[in-house]
TORBA-271207 format. One line per 5 residues: their letters; for each residue x, y, z of N, C-alpha, C, CB. Coordinates in Angstrom, 3 decimals, padded with zeros to 6 digits. Glycine has a CB too. Example, Ala and Ser with C-alpha at 12.3 -4.5 7.8 and 13.67 -1.06 7.14 Angstrom:
as> 013.190:-005.690:007.800:012.300:-004.500:007.800:013.200:-003.300:007.800:011.308:-004.473:009.046 ~ 012.850:-002.250:007.080:013.670:-001.060:007.140:012.900:000.030:007.870:014.084:-000.598:005.725;
! end
This chain:
xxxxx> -034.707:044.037:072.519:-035.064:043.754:071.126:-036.528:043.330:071.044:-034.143:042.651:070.531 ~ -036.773:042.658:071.960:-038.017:041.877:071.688:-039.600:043.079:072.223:-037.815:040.143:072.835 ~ -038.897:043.876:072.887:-039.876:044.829:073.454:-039.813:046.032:071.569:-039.021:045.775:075.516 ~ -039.043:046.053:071.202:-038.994:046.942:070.487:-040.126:046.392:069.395:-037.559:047.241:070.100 ~ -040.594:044.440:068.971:-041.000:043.951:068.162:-042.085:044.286:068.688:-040.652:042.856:067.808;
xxxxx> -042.358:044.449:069.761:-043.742:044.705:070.553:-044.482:046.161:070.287:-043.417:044.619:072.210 ~ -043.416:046.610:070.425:-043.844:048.288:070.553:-044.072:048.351:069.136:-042.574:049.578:071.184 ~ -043.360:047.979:068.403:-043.402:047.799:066.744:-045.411:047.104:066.244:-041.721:046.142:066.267 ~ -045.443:046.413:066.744:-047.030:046.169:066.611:-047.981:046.683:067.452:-047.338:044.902:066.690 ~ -047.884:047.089:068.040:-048.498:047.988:068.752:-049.401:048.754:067.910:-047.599:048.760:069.413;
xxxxx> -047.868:050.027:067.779:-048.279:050.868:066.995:-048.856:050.143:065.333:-047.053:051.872:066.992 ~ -048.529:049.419:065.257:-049.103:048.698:063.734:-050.827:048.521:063.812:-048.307:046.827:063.492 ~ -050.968:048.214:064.927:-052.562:047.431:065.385:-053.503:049.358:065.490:-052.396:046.099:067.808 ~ -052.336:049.827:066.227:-052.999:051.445:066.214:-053.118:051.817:064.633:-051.823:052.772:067.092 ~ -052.185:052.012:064.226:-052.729:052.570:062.805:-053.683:051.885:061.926:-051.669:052.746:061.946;
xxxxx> -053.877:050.350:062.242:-054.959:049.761:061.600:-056.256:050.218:062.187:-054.843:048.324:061.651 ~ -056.354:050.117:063.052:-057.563:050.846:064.164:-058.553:051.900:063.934:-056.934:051.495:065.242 ~ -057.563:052.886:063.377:-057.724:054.286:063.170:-057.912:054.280:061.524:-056.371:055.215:063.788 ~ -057.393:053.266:060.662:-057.194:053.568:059.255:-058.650:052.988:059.058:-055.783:052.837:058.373 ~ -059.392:052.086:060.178:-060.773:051.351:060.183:-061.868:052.383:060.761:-060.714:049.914:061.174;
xx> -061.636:053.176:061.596:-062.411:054.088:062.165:-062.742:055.366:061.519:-061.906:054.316:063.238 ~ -061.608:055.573:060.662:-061.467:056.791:059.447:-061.734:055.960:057.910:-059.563:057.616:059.467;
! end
């Protein structure tokens, strides 16, 4: 569960990343 909250921000921090770079 707790890996899934992880993987879950992860990808959150990626799409902020990219929504900043674009």
């Amino acid at each position: 569960m707790l890996l899934l909250v992880v993987l879950y921000h992860f990808v959150e921090s990626e799409n902020i990343v990219h929504s900043f770079i674009a």
